[in-house]
C-alpha positions in Angstrom: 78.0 -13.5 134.5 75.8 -14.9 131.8 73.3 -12.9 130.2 69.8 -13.4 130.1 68.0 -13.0 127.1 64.6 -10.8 127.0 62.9 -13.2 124.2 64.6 -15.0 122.0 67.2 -13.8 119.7 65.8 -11.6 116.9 62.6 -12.0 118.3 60.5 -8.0 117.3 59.3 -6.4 120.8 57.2 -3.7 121.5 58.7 -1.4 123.6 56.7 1.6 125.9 58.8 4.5 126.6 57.8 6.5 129.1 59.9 9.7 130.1 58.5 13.2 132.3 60.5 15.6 130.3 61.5 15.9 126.8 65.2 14.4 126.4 64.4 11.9 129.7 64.0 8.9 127.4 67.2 9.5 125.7 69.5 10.3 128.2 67.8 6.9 130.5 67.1 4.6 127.8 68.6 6.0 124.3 70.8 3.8 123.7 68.9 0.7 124.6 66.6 1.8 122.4 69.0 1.9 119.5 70.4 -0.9 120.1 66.9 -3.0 120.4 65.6 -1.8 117.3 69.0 -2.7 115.2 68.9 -5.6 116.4 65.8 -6.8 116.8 64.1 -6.1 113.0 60.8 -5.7 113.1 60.3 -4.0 116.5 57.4 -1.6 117.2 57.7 1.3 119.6 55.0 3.4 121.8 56.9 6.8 122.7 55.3 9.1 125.5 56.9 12.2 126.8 54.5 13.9 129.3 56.0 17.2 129.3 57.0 18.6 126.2 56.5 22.5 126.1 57.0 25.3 124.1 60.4 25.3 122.2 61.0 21.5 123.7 58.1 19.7 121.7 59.7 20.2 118.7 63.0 18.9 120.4 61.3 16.2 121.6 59.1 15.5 118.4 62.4 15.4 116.3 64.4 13.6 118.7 61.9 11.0 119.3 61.9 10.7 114.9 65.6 10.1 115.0 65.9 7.9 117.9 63.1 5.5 116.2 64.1 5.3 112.8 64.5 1.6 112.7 61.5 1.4 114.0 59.0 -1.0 111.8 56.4 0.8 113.4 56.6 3.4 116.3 54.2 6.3 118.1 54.9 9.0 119.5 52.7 10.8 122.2 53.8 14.4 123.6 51.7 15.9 126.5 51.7 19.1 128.0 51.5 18.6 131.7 53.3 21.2 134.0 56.9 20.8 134.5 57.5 19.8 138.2 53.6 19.7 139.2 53.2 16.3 138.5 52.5 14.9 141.6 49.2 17.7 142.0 48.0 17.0 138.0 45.7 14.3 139.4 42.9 13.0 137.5 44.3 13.9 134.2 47.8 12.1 134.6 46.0 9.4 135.6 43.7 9.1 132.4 46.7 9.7 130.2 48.0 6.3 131.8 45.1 4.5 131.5 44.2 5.6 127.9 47.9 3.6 127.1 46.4 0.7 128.0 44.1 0.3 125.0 47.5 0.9 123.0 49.3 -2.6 122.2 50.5 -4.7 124.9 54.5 -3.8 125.3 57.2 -6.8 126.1 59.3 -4.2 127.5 58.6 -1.2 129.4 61.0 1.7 130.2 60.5 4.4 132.9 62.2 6.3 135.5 63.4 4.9 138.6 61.1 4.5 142.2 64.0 6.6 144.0 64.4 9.5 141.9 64.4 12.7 143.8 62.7 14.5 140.4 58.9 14.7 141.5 58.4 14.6 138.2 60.2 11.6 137.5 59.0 9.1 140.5 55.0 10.3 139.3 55.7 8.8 136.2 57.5 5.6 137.8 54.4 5.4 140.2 51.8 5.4 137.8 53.8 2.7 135.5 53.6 0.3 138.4 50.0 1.2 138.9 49.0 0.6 135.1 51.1 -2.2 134.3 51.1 -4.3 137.0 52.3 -7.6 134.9 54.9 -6.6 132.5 58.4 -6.2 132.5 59.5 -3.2 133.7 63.1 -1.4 133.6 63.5 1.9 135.5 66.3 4.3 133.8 68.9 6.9 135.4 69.1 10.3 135.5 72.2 12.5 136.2 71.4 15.1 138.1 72.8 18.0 140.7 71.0 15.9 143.4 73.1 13.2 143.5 70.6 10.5 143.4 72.3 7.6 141.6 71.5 4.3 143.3 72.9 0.9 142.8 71.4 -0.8 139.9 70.6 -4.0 139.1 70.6 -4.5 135.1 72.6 -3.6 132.4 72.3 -3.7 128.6 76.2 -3.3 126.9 76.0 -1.6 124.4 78.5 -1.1 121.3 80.9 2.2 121.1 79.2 3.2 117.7 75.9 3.3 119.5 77.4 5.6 122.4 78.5 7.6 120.3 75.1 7.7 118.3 73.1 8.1 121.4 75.4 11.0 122.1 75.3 13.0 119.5 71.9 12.2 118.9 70.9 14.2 122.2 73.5 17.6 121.3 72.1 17.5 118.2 68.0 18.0 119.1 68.2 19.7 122.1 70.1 22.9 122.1 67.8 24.2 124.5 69.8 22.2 127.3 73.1 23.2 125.8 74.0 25.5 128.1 73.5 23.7 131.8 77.1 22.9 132.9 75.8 18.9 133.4 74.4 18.5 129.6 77.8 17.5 127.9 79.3 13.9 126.5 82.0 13.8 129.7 78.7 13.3 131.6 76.8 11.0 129.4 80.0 9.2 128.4 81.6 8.9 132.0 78.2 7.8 133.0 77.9 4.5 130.5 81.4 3.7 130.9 80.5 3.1 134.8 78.4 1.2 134.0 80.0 -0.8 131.6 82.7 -1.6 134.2 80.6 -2.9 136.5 79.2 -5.1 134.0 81.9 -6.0 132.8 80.9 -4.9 129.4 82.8 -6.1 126.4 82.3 -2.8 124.5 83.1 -1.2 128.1 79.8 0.3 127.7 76.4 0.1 129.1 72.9 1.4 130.4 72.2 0.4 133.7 68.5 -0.2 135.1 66.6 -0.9 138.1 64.3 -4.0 137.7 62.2 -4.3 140.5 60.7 -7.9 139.7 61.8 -10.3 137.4 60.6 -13.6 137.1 62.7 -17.0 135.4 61.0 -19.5 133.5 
């Protein structure tokens, strides 16, 4: 297949991140991300995590530094809403998705995926679709216990060096998730090379995506 391009080649995007949990971003989206902002100089990143509590907002704080450091530019917002109440926060999720609308306008937004079985994580893809209702959007994976992988759509290759990045990247700032039989580069690793079959990825590499509208010009 031939690729489409998001804007033209080296063009600077801003990105919005948006993950429920602290390390959601990184496992989704973490290597998009560092690939983007290599090769695309200039780029500007907003960076929200929604729950990031006790020993995870550091984890999150210094992940989100390391993930973004080729950045030109990048902020990062770390809330404390209740792990796994998201759907009965309310009001206050809601005003933390409209206050990102007075930050600057993304090209590129990245969020979790409509089908998720994570309560946590279809809020968050809810709300993005009912803030930013003319941008692109790309809706990340999670593995999980539950099983919930779906058939996506899109797919970013990306090169070994940046796996392997994105990999160690997420051992290295969150030891707190060390321990969960799932949270291991077999899983992260098997994960992208699925994708990167299916794809067809020269690297045989990739993050795969959901993109619920897309329109060609």
């Amino acid at each position: 297949m031939n690729p489409l391009l998001l804007a033209p080649p080296n063009k600077p995007i801003h990105i919005l991140a948006l993950g429920a949990h602290a390390d959601d971003i990184e496992i989704g989206a973490g290597g998009t991300l560092l690939h983007l902002l290599k090769t695309r100089p200039g780029s500007t990143v907003t960076w929200v995590v929604f729950s990031a509590n006790g020993p995870r907002e550091a984890e999150a704080q210094n992940s989100a530094n390391a993930f973004l450091k080729n950045a030109k530019k990048s902020t990062v917002q770390l809330h404390h809403f209740r792990d796994a109440f998201f759907p009965h926060e309310g009001p206050p999720l809601k005003e933390a998705f409209e206050a990102l609308k007075k930050t600057p306008k993304p090209d590129l937004v990245l969020t979790h995926y409509r089908n998720d079985l994570h309560q946590d994580h279809r809020e968050i893809c809810s709300l993005t679709w009912n803030t930013f209702r003319n941008h692109n959007i790309l809706e990340y994976e999670i593995p999980k216990f539950d099983g919930d992988l779906d058939r996506p759509n899109t797919y970013i290759p990306l090169p070994k060096a940046t796996v392997t990045q994105k990999i160690r990247l997420l051992h290295k700032h969150f030891p707190s998730q060390s321990k969960k039989h799932w949270y291991d580069e077999e899983t992260f690793r098997g994960l992208l090379r699925i994708r990167g079959l299916e794809c067809n990825a020269p690297s045989k590499y990739a993050e795969a995506f959901h993109a619920n509208k897309i329109i060609l010009t």
